[in-house]
N, C-alpha and C positions, 0 to 999 in steps of 0.2 A: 828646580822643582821644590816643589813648599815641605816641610817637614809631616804638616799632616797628610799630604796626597802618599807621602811614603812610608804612612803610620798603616794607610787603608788599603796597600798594597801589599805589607807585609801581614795582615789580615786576611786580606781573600786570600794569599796564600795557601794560608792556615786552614783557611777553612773550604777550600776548594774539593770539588768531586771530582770532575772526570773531563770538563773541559776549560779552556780559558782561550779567549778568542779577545784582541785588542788590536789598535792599533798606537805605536809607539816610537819613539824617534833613537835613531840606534845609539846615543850615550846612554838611556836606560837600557836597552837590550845588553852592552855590554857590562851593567850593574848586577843585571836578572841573571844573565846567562846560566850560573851554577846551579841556582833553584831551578832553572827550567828545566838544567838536565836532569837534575833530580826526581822532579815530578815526571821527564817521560819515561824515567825508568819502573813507576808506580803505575803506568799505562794510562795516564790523562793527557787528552789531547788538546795539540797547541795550534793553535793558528792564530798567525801572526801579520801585520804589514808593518813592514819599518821605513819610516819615513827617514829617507836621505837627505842630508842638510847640502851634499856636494856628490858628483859622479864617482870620484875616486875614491875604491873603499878601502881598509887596510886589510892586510892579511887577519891579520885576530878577528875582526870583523865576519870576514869574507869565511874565515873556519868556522866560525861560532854558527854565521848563515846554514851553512853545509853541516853542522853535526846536527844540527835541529829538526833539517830538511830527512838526516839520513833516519833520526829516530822516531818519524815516522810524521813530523810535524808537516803543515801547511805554511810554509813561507812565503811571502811576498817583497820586494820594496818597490818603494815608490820617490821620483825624485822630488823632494820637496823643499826646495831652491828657495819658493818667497814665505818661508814656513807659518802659510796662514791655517796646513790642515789642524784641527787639534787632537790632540790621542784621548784615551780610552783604554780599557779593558776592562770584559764582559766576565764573570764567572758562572761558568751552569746556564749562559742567560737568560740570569735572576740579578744576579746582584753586579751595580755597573758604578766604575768606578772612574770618574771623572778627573781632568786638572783643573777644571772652571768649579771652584767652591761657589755653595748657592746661597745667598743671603738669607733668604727664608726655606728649609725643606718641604715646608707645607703646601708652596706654591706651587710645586714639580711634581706631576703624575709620573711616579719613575718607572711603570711596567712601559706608558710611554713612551720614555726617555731611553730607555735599553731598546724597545722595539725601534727606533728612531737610529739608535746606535749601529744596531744589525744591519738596519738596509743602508745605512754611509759608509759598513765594511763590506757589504757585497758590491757597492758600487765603486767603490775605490779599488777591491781586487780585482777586477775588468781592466783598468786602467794599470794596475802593478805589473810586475815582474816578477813571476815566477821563480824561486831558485830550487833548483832542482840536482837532488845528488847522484850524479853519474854514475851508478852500480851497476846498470845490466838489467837492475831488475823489471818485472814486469810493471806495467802502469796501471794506476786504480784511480778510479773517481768514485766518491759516495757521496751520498748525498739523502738529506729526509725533507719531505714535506712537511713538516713542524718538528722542533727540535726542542717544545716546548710546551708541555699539553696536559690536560688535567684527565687526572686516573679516569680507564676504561674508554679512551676515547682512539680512536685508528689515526696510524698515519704511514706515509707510502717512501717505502724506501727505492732509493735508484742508482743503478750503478753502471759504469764501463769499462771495460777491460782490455789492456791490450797485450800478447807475450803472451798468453800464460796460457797453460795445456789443463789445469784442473784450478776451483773456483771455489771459496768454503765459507756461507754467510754464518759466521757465528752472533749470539750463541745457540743461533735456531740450529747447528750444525745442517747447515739445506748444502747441495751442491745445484750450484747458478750457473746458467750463461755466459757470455760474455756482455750481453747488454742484457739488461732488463730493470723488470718493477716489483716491489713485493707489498702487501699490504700485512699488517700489524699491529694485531692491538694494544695498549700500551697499561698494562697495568701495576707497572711499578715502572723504576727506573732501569733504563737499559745501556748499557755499551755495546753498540751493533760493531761488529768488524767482519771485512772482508778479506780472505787471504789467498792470494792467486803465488800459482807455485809455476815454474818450469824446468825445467833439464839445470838452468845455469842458480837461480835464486827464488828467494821467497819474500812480497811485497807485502804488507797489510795498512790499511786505512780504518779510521774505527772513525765513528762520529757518537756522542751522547747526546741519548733523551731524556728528557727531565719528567717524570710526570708530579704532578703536584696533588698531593694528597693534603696537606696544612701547610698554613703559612702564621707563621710567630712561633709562641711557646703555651703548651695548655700541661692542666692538671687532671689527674685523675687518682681519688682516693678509696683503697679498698680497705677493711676491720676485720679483727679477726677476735673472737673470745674465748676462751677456755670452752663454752660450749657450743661454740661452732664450730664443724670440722673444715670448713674453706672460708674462701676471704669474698666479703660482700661487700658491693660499693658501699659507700658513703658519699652523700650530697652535702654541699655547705647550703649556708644558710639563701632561704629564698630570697631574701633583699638583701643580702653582703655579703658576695662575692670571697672564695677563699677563707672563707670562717666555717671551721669545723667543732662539731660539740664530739665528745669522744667521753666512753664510759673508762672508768679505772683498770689497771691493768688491764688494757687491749692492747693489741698489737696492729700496728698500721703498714700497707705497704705502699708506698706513694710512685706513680708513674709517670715520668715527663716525657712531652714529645715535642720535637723542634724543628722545623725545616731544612736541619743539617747547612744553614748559613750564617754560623756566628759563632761564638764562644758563649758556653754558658758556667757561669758560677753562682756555688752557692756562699753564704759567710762563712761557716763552718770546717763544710766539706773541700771547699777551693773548686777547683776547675770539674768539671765532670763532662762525664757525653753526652750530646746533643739528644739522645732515648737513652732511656734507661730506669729502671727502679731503684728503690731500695728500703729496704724495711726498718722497720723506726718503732721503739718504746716510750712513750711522756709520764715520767712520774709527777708532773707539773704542770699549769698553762704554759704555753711553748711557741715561738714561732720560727721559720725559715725562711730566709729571705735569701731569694734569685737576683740573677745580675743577668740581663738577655743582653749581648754585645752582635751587635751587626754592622755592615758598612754607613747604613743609613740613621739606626739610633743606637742606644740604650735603654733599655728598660726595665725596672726593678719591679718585681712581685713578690708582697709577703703573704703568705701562708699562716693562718694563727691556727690555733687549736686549743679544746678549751675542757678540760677533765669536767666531768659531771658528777655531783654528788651519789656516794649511794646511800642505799634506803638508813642505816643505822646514823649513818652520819646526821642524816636530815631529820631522823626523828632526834636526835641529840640535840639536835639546834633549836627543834618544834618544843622539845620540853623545857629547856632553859630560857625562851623566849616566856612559858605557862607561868614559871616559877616565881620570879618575882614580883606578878600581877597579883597569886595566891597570898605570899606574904603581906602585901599591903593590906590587901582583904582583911588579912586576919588581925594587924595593927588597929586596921581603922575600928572592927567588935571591940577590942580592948580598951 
């Protein structure tokens, strides 16, 4: 595996919410295994197909299957004998991270290329093997009609249950059925989970939906003056983008927002989080410059800002520009 497919892996890592769905050949899964346990103990859901190069698995192998299975993940493998499948791994999917580097990114519609990804892991989980952690416990299937959908829009949850004597869809806290359908409408992001209980254990399954409110990075700047009691936007300039005029001693508060898929820095500050404010003094022209890091680019925005004269100053400048026009005048009489 190439150095940068392991740069972009260790990336969505980092930057991951709440699910990670791929399919992978088990010398990486026995790479990943640590982090993976890690993130199910932060309650992000894993579903996996591991593509088997041979029938016979090892023990390490064969635990790692089973503790992934037991903490709550979707496992599959698959034998893949003439290893034509190729892998994958989805985060949130949104962000899909390939082993086929692309010559041009320009040329690959990647919502797509992830939409494309999803239906070649539903259809290859059909054909997998199931591994399943022998506990006792009750059985759950869930499942959403979109698991990917832009704010205010519905989508239908589904589920079945086997075992289990009481049924708790969080975090609508509802008590369900043993089959049924729910509809939903989806105005932020959600982690649906179901948890079916009986006499001997307790099962849960969660699936995430993403909704999408923005995609990249934008700005928003509020001012603030000695005679204003709150902070009122400020617009940059009408044909250049990111240029602010600002009067003397204000006070600015600047707000970012980011799709929650990437790392963002600034030069200054260093790393910060994906939302967030933060309030700012310029006794000077000044600027800030962003570092937008995601699977698919980089992208750098500078922010300038630009102190504005006040009235004393400009009439200082208005009369020294008078002054020596007068002088001459008065040479030339003489």
């Amino acid at each position: 595996m190439s150095e940068l497919f392991n740069e972009k892996i260790k990336l969505a890592f980092r930057s991951c919410q709440f699910h990670i769905q791929g399919i992978i050949p088990y010398h990486l899964l026995d790479e990943l295994s640590v982090s993976l346990f890690n993130l199910q103990t932060k309650g992000i859901l894993i579903e996996l197909i591991i593509l088997m190069e041979n029938e016979n698995k090892s023990i390490k192998i064969t635990n790692t299957l089973l503790r992934i299975a037991a903490g709550g993940g979707q496992i599959h493998c698959y034998d893949n004998q003439e290893n034509k499948i190729g892998y994958f791994i989805n985060i949130d999917k949104k962000i899909n991270i390939s082993a086929i580097e692309l010559t041009n990114e320009f040329e690959t519609d990647h919502h797509t290329k992830i939409t494309n990804g999803i239906l070649n892991f539903q259809d290859l989980k059909a054909q997998a093997k199931p591994i399943v952690h022998q506990s006792g416990n009750p059985q759950v299937y869930l499942s959403a009609s979109n698991e990917w959908v832009k704010t205010g829009e519905k989508i239908t949850l589904s589920w079945e249950v086997d075992q289990a004597e009481s049924i708790i869809l969080m975090p609508l806290n509802l008590s369900i059925p043993l089959k049924g359908s729910y509809d939903v409408q989806i105005d932020m992001d959600y982690l649906f989970s179901i948890q079916a209980k009986n006499n001997n254990a307790i099962s849960e399954k969660r699936i995430f939906v993403k909704a999408l409110t923005s995609l990249g990075l934008s700005f928003s700047v509020f001012i603030s003056t000695d005679k204003l009691e709150e902070y009122i936007p400020l617009h940059a300039h009408p044909e250049i983008p990111f240029h602010y005029a600002i009067p003397p001693a204000c006070h600015l508060r600047l707000y970012w927002e980011a799709d929650k898929m990437g790392i963002l820095n600034e030069e200054i500050w260093g790393e910060i989080p994906a939302n967030g404010f933060r309030d700012i003094q310029f006794k000077e022209d000044s600027s800030l410059h962003f570092t937008w890091k995601t699977i698919f680019e980089t992208k750098k925005t500078i922010l300038h800002f630009y102190i504005l004269q006040d009235n004393q100053s400009f009439q200082s400048q208005k009369q020294a520009k008078k002054l020596p026009s007068f002088l001459e005048l008065f040479k030339k009489r003489r």
